[in-house]
VOMAR-315934 format. One record per residue (C-alpha): x, y, z; residue in one letter. Coordinates in steps of 0.2 Angstrom, whole numbers, padded with zeros to 4 digits, always signed. Layout:
% VOMAR-315934
XYZA...
//
This chain:
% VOMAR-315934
+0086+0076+0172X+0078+0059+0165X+0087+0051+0152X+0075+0056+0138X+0079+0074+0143X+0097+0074+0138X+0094+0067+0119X+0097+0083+0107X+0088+0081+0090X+0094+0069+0079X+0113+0068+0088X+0117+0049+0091X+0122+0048+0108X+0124+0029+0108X+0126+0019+0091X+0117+0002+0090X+0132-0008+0095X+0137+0007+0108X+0137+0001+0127X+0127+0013+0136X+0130+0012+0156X+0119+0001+0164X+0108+0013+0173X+0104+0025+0159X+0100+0008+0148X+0088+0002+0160X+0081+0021+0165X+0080+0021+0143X+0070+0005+0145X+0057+0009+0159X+0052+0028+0148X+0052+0015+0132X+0039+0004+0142X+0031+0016+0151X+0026+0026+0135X+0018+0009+0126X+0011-0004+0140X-0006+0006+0139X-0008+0002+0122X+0001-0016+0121X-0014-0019+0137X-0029-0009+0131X-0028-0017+0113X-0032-0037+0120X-0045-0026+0132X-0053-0020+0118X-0055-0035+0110X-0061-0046+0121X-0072-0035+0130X-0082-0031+0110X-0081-0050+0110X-0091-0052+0123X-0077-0063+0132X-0074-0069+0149X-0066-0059+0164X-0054-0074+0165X-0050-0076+0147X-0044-0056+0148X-0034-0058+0161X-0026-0070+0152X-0026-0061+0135X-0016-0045+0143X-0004-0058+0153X+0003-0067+0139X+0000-0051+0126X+0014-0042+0136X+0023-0057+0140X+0026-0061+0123X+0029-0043+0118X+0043-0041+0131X+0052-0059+0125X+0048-0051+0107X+0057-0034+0110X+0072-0045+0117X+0073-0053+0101X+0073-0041+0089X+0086-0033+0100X+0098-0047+0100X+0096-0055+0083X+0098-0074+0085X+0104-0080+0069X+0091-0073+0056X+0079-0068+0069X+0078-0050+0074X+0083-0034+0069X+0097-0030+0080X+0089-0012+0084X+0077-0006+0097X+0061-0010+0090X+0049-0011+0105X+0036-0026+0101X+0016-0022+0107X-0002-0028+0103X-0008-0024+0085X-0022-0013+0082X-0022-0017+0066X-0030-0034+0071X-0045-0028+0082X-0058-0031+0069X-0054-0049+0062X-0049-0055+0082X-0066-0046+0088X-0074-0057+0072X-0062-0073+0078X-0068-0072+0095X-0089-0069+0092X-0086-0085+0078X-0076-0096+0088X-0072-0090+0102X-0053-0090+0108X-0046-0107+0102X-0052-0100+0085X-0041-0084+0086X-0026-0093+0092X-0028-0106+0075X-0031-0090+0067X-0015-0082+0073X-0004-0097+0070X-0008-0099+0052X-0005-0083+0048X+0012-0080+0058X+0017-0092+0045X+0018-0080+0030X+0027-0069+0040X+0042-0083+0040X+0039-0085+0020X+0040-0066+0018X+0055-0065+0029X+0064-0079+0019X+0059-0071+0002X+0055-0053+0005X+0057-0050-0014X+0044-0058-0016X+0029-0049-0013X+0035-0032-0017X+0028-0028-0030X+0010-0035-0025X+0009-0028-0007X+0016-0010-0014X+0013+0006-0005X-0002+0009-0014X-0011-0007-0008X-0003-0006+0011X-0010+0012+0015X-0029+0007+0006X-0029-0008+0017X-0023+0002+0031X-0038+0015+0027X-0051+0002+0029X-0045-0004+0045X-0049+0009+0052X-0066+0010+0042X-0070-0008+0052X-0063-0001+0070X-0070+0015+0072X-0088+0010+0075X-0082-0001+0090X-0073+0016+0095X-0089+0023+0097X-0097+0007+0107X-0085+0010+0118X-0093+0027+0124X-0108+0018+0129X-0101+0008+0141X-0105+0015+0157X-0116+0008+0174X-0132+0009+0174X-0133+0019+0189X-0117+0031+0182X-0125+0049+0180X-0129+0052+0164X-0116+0066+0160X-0103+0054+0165X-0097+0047+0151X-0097+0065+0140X-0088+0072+0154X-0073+0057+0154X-0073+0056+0136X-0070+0076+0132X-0059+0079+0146X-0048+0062+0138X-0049+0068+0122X-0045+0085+0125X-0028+0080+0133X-0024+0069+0121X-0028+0084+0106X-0020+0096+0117X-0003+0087+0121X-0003+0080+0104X-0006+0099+0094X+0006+0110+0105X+0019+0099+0114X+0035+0097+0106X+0048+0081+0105X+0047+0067+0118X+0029+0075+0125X+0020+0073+0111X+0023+0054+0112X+0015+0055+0130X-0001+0063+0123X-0012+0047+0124X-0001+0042+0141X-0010+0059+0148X-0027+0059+0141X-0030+0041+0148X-0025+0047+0167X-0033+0061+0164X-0050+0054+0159X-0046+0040+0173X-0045+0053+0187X-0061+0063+0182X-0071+0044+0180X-0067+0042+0200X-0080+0055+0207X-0093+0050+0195X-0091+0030+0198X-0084+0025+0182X-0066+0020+0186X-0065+0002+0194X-0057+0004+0212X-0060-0013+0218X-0054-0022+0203X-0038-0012+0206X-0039-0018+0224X-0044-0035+0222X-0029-0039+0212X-0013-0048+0218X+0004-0038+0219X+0014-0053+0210X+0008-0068+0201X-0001-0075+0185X-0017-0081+0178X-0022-0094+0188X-0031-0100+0172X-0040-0094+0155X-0027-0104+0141X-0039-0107+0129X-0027-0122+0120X-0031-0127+0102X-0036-0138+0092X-0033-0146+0074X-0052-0144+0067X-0055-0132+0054X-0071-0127+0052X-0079-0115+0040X-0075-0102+0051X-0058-0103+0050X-0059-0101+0032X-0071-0089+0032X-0058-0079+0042X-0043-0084+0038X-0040-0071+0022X-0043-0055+0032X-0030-0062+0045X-0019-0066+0034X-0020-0049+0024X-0018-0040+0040X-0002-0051+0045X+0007-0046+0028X+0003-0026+0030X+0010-0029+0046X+0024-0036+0041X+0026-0022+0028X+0025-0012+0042X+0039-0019+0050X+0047-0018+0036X+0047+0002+0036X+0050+0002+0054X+0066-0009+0051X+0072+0004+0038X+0069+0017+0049X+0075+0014+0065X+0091+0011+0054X+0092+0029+0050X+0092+0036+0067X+0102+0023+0074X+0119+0027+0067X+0131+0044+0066X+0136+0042+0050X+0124+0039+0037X+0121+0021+0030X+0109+0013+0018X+0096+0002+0024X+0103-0015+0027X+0088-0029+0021X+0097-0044+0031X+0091-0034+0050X+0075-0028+0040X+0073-0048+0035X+0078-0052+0054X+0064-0040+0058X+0050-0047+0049X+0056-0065+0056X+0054-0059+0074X+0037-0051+0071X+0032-0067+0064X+0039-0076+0080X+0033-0067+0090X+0014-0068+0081X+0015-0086+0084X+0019-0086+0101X+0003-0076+0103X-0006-0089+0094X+0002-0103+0104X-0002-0093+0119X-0021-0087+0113X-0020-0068+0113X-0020-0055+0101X-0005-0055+0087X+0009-0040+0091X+0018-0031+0080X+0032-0016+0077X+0028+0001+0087X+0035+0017+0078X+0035+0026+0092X+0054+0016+0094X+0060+0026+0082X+0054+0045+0087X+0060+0040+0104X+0079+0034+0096X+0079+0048+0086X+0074+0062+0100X+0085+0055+0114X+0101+0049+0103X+0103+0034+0113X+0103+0020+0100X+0110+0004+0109X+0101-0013+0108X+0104-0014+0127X+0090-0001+0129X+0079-0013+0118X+0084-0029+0130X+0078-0019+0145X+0064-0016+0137X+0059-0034+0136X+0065-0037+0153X+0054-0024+0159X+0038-0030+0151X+0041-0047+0155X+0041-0040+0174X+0027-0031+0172X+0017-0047+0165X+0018-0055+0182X+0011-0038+0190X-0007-0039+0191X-0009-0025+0203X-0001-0015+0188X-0010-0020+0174X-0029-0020+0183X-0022+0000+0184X-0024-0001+0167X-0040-0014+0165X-0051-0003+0175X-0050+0013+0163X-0069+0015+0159X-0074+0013+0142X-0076+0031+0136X-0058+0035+0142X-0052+0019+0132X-0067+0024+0117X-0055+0043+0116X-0039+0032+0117X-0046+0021+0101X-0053+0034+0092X-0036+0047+0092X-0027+0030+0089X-0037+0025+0072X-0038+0042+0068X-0021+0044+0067X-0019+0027+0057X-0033+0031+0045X-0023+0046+0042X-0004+0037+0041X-0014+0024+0030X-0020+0038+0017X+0000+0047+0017X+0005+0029+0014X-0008+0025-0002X-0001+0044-0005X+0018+0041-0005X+0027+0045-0021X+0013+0054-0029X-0006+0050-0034X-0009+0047-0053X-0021+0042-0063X-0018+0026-0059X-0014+0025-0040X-0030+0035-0038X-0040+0024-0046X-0034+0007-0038X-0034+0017-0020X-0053+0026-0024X-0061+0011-0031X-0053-0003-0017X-0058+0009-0002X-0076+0011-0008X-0077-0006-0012X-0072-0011+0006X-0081+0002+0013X-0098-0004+0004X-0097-0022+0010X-0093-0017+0027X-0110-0010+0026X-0119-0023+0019X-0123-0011+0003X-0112-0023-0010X-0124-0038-0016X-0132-0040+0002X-0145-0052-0002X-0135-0061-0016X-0121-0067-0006X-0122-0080+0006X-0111-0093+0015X-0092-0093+0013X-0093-0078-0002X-0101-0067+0013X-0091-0072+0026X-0077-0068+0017X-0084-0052+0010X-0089-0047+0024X-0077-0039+0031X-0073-0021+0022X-0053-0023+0026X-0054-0041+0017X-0063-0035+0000X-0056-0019-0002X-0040-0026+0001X-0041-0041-0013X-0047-0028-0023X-0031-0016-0023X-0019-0031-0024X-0031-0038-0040X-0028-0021-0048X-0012-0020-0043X-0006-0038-0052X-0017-0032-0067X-0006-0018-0068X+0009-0027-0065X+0006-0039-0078X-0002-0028-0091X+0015-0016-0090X+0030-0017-0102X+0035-0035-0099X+0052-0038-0089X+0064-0046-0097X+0078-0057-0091X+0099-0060-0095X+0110-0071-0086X+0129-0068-0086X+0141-0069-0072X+0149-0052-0062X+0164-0050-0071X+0169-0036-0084X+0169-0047-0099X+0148-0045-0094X+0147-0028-0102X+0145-0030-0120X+0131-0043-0117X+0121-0033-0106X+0124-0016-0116X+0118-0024-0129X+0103-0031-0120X+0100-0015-0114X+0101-0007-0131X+0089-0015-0140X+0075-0014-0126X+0079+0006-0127X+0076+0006-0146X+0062-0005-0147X+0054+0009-0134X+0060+0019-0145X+0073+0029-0134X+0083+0044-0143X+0102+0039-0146X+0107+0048-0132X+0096+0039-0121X+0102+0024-0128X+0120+0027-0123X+0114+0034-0107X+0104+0019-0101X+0121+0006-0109X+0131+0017-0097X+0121+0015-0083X+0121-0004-0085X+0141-0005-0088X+0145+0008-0072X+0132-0004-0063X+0139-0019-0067X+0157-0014-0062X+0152-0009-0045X+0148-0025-0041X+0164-0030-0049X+0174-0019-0039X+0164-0025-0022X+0169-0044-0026X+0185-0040-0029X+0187-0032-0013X+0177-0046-0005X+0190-0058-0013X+0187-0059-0031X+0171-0074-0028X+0164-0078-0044X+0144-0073-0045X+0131-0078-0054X+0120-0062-0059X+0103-0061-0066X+0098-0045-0075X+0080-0040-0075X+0075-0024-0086X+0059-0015-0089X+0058-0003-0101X+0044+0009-0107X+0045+0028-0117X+0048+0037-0101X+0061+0027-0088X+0070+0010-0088X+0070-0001-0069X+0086-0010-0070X+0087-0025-0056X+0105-0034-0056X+0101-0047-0044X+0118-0057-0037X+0123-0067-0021X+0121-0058-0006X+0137-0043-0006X+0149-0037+0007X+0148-0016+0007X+0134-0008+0002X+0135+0003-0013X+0122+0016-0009X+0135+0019+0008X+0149+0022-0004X+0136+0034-0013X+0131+0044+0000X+0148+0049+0009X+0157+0052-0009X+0159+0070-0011X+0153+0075-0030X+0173+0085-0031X+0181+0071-0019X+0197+0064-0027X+0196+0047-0037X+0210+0036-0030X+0201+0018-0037X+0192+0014-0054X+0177+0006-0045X+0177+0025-0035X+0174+0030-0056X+0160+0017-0058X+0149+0024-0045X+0152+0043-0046X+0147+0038-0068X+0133+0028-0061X+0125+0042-0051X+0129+0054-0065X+0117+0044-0078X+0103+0038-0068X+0089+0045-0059X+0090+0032-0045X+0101+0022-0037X+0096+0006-0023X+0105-0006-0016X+0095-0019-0006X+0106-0033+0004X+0095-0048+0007X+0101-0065+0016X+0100-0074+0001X+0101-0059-0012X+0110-0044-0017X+0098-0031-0027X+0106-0017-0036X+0091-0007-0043X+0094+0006-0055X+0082+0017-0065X+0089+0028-0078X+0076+0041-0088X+0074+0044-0108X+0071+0061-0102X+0087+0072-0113X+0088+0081-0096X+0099+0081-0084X+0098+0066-0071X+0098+0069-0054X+0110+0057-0048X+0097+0053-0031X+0102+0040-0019X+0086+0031-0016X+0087+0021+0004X+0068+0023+0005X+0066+0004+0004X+0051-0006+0000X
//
């Protein structure tokens, strides 16, 4: 039985620290790289080949696009200093880039997408170093529309793809390879259950690959023409320090994508968290912050090397959580493995030579399925009036000027280049809307004290008057001054477990007629108070007054987060005006 066979549902075999023997890590490393290296290879071929580039210059692209990824996958594995996760988080090619790359590439060719890449890896860093930030401008709602109109913008290259046949190919070739592809893919995907759904696009492309070989379509002498063991002989593209109009033309859209990327590493962080431990913990932001840092390492080192940007794959965390085998040793083979494989170019022409409709079925169940995560993303929490309109109205708006029906003839020069392109309008448009509605809202307000007891009446009293003025009922008052006191002595009791340091702490309270966002921001903390939350039985004994404080704390309020930064330590509490009864939730779902 393989190693993936033995994992049982959610049961953590091996924890994230846990020292896995060494054959069953690497065995857990070559299913892991198995299941992605189409993907992290077809992605660069994708591009390139839309772009109209050079034989050499893909070559190049898939070499130093799974080189990068596997020297990626290591680091989030390992975490040095703030860098990396410390998790499995397998690193590949980012189909979120094919449209502004493909764009990069027509414009400028490849020096331009690696200036393009380098930039924008830099507000990775910047979002990694202050990941507060942004979160309230790049929200769910504007992450899932952009995502959305990615898709928009891929899909008719998708369909290209179909057409890509030789001229002397019969002409039911192409059909045959792209229903039979697409079929397997549908079929695995709809009636296969745990590890073999993930092998659904794995077994449409060999599928598709082995019906292409009677009919012509399947490259044989490019598979037989390539080496066993070497690199590139050549196909850098280097770079330069000019930036034209093109670059600036381009250089929003890349930089959008880069963030909802690193948003998405963001949730992948969180979630490879949850299924890597035995005992429930809260999502700890310092690996989430170590995460984002890698993905932005690793997004430079494409630049530097001229391929296509890599990102987070989700399929890290189905895999963890169906084979329970957590241990960041599997994520270093991982990275091993794929840097193996990038000096293998017998193996990756395997890969090079899939025809274009069996790669047009790959892209298409691919961008299907993120058009799909992108609308359950815009979607999470609920759709309101509000959320609809900023999702509706962004989306259309993108998808208009992707088709040249939004002020065609009246836009010209660095207006339509940047318009242009449907992800880049609809995506300023939903974070314009979004910072209107932030900044039309109630209006934060802001108290500084220090974390220490003597605090409370200060901040009770703060909180009082905001509840009034918002017209709260007396017994929400007193509910939302509890809250604050059972907040602040939380972190009380966690400095004096840590030592009795003396914080500074920055209280930051929004307040309307229906709920109040609480934010106590301090230096970064020791234990994690949503931890302490979770495991705390609601008829456990109370042997501690801080024990008091939290089980008070989750009694009057709706929602409870704690959020552990490098630099920061976020304790967000939302308490309800509502005379019912709260519910007490623990919310870990993160950003």
């Amino acid at each position: 039985m393989s190693a993936v066979g033995k994992g049982k549902g959610g049961h953590v075999r091996y924890e994230a620290d846990g020292r896995p023997p060494t054959l069953l890590a690497a065995t857990m490393g070559l299913q892991y790289a198995t299941l992605c290296v189409a993907g992290i290879v077809l992605t660069p071929a994708i591009i390139v080949r839309a772009a109209g580039g050079s034989d050499e210059y893909l070559a190049w692209a898939v070499f130093a696009a799974i080189f990068v990824s596997g020297i990626a996958t290591i680091l989030q594995a390992v975490r040095l200093w703030r860098i990396g996760a410390g998790f499995i988080l397998l690193m590949g090619t980012s189909g979120a880039f094919i449209a502004v790359s493909i764009a990069a590439l027509s414009q400028g060719g490849p020096m331009l997408l690696a200036k393009l890449v380098i930039v924008s890896s830099l507000f990775q860093f910047l979002l990694s170093a202050r990941l507060l930030l942004l979160r309230r401008l790049f929200t769910t709602t504007v992450t899932g529309t952009v995502i959305m109109l990615i898709s928009v913008s891929v899909m008719p290259i998708m369909f290209n793809q179909l057409t890509l046949v030789p001229d002397d190919a019969p002409p039911a070739a192409g059909p045959i390879t792209f229903v039979v592809a697409i079929a397997v893919m549908a079929g695995f995907g709809l009636r296969a259950r745990g590890i073999g759904r993930l092998w659904a696009p794995v077994a449409g492309v060999v599928a598709g690959s082995v019906v292409a070989v009677p009919f012509g379509l399947y490259d044989l002498e490019q598979v037989a023409a390539a080496a066993w063991i070497g690199a590139p002989a050549g196909g850098w593209p280097g770079f330069d320090l000019s930036f034209g109009p093109a670059f600036w033309a381009l250089l929003p859209g890349f930089v959008i994508v880069t963030l909802i990327g690193a948003v998405e590493t963001i949730g992948d962080a969180v979630g490879i968290q949850r299924v890597s431990w035995r005992t429930p913990r809260a999502p700890d932001y310092r690996a989430v912050q170590g995460a984002v840092a890698a993905d932005g390492l690793g997004n430079l080192l494409s630049g530097i090397a001229g391929t296509v940007p890599n990102t987070t794959y989700s399929s890290s965390i189905s895999v963890t959580e169906l084979t329970g085998v957590a241990s960041r040793r599997v994520g270093m083979w991982i990275g091993i493995i794929f840097l193996g494989l990038a000096f293998l170019p017998k193996a990756l022409s395997l890969i090079l030579a899939i025809p274009g409709p069996v790669v047009g079925a790959y892209g298409l169940v691919l961008i299907a399925i993120l058009f799909v995560l992108g609308a359950r993303i815009a979607g999470h929490g609920g759709i309101d009036y509000r959320k609809a309109l900023v999702v509706g109205v962004s989306f259309w708006i993108g998808v208009g000027f992707e088709n040249d029906l939004i002020f065609s003839d009246q836009l010209g020069g660095w207006a339509a280049s940047i318009l242009g392109n449907g992800m880049t309008a609809g995506g300023l448009t939903a974070i314009g809307l979004t910072a209107f509605l932030e900044s039309t809202g109630p209006r934060r307000r802001r108290l500084a004290v220090e974390v220490n007891a003597a605090s409370g009446p200060r901040i009770g009293g703060f909180l009082r008057s905001l509840a009034e003025r918002a017209r709260w009922t007396p017994e929400a008052c007193d509910r939302l001054w509890s809250a604050g006191e059972e907040a602040l002595l939380s972190l009380v009791g966690l400095d004096e477990e840590e030592g009795g340091r003396k914080r500074s702490l920055l209280v930051v309270a929004r307040v309307d007629r229906q709920t109040a966002e609480l934010e106590f921001i301090a230096a970064p903390g020791g234990r994690n108070i949503e931890d302490r939350l979770v495991v705390m039985a609601p008829d456990a004994p109370v042997p501690i007054e801080n024990e008091l404080s939290l089980r008070l704390l989750r009694h009057v309020s709706t929602s409870v987060q704690h959020q552990q930064y490098h630099d920061t330590d976020v304790l967000t509490v939302t308490v309800s005006s509502d005379s019912q009864e709260p519910t007490g939730q623990v919310d870990a779902a993160g950003i």
